[in-house]
C-alpha positions in Angstrom: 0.0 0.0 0.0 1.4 3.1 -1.0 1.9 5.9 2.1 0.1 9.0 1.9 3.2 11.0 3.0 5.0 13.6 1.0 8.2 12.7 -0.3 10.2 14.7 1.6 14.0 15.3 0.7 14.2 18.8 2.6 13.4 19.8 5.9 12.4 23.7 7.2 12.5 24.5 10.9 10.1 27.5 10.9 10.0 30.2 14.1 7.3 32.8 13.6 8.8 35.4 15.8 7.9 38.8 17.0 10.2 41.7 16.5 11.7 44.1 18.8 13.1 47.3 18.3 16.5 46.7 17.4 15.5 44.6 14.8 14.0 47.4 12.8 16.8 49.6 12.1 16.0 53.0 11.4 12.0 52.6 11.7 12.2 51.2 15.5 11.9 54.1 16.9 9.0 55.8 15.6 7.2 51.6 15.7 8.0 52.4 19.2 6.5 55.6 19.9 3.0 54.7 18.1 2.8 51.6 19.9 2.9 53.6 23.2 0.4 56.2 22.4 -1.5 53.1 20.9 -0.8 50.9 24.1 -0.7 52.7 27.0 2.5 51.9 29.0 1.0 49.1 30.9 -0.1 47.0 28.1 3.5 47.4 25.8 4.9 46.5 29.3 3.0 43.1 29.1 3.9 42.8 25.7 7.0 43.7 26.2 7.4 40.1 28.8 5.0 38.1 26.5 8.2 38.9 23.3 11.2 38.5 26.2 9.4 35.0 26.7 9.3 34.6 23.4 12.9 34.9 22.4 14.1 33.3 25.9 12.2 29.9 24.5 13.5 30.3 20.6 17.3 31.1 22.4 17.2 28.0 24.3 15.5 25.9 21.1 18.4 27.1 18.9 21.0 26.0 21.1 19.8 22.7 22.0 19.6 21.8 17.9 22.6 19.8 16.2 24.3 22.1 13.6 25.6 20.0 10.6 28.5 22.4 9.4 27.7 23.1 5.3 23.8 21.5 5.8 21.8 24.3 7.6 20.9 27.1 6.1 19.4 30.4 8.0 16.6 32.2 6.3 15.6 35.6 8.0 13.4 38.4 7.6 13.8 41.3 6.1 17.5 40.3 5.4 18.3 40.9 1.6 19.9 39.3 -0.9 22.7 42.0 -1.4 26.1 40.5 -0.9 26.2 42.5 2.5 24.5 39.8 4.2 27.0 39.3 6.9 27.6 42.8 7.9 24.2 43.9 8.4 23.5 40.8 10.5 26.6 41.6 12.4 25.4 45.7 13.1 21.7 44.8 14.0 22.9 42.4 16.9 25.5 45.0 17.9 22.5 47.2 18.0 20.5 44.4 20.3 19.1 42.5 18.3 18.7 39.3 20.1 17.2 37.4 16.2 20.6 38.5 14.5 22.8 37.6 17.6 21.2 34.3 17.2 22.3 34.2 13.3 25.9 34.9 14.4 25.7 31.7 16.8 24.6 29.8 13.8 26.9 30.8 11.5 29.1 30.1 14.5 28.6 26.3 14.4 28.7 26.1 11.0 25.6 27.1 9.5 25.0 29.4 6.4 23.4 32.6 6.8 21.3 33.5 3.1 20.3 36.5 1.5 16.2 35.8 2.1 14.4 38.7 0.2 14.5 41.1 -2.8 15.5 44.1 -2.0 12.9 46.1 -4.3 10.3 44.4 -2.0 12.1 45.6 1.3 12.4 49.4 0.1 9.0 49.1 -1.0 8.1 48.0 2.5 10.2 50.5 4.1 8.5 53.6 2.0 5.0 51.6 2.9 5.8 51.7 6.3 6.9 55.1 6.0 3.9 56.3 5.2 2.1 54.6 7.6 3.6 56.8 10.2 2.0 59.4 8.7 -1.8 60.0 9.8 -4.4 59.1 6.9 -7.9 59.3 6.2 -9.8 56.7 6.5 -10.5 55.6 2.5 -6.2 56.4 2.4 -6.0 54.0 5.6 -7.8 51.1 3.6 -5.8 51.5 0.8 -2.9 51.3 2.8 -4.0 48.3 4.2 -4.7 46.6 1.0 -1.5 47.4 -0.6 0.5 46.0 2.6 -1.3 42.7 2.6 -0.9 42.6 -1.3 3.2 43.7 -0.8 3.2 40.9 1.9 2.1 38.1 -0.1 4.6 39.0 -2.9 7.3 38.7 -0.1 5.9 35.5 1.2 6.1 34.1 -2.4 9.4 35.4 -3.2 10.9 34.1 0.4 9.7 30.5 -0.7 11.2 30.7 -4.5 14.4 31.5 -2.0 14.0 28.7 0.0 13.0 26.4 -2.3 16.1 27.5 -5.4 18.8 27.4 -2.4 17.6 24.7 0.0 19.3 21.5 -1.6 18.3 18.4 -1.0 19.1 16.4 2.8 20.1 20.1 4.3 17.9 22.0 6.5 16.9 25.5 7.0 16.0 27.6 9.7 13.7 30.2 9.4 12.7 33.6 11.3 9.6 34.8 9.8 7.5 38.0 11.3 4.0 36.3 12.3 2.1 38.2 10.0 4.1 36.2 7.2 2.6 33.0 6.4 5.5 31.4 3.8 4.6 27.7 4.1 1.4 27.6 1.9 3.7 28.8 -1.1 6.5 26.0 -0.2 7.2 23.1 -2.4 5.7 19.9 -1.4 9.3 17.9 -0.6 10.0 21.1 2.2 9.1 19.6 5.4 8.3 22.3 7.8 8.7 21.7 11.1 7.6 24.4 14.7 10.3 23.7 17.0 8.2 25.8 19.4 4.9 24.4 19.2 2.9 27.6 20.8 4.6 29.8 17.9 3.1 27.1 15.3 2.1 29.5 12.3 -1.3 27.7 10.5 -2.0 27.8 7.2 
């Protein structure tokens, strides 16, 4: 009888994560101001323990994996395919960020850190994001809405052509995906993807 399982010949450790800060470069401040005004101080405080929990369970998930040297690859968000790779990863956890100082560790123990996404899709996220600082009238906040939840799709689809065009077969990747993303329904059926941190499981 024949099995009803994929054939898989790759496997894809996925962590939906939430980011701080620090891991939005030049926009984190400004993220941080509206979320305060739209928060109130005690709720970003909760928040602020919910992420720190968070990150303390994806820190201690990393390091407990086994690192094959040359058959892990590291996919993360928001990091583009530029050539510059390892310096930006390297300034963003100087800055704090506790996603890139993770990379580093990878890269450490022999995994490969990749280029994940186009770069014409990140500057258009960053002048989208941009302008959502800004305040807007209400038809302007819908159509700002619908053109971040087309410009994410398009990311999501270009992050799995990357995964899928880099990811050879028997090696494993690791990826750190914002939770709004939702990658895996555009993934080839041989990827395998896994939730090492069952709670942060990102459904289809």
């Amino acid at each position: 009888m024949s099995s009803l399982r994929p054939p898989f010949n790759r496997t894809l450790l996925y962590f939906p994560v939430i980011h701080t800060q620090a891991d939005m470069g030049a926009l984190g401040e400004s993220l941080e101001r509206i979320k305060v005004s739209t928060l109130g101080t005690r709720r970003l405080t909760k928040n602020a323990m919910r992420v720190d929990k968070m990150w303390q369970e994806i820190e201690e998930t990393v390091e407990s994996l086994t690192i094959v040297p040359g058959k892990v690859r590291v996919y993360q968000d928001g990091l583009a395919v530029c050539g510059h790779e390892r310096q930006i990863v390297s300034d963003l956890a100087q800055a704090g960020s506790r996603n890139h100082k993770l990379l580093l560790q990878l890269e450490s123990r022999g995994a490969i850190v990749m280029g994940t996404e186009s770069p014409e899709l990140l500057v258009e996220e960053y002048r989208l994001a941009t302008t959502s600082l800004a305040s807007l009238t209400a038809s302007g906040a819908r159509r700002h809405q619908q053109a971040s939840a087309a410009l994410l799709e398009k990311r999501d689809r270009d992050i799995s052509r990357r995964i899928d065009t880099t990811l050879l077969t028997s090696e494993t990747g690791i990826l750190f995906l914002g939770m709004l993303h939702n990658v895996q329904r555009y993934l080839p059926v041989d990827i395998e993807v896994l939730y090492p941190v069952p709670w942060l499981e990102r459904r289809p």
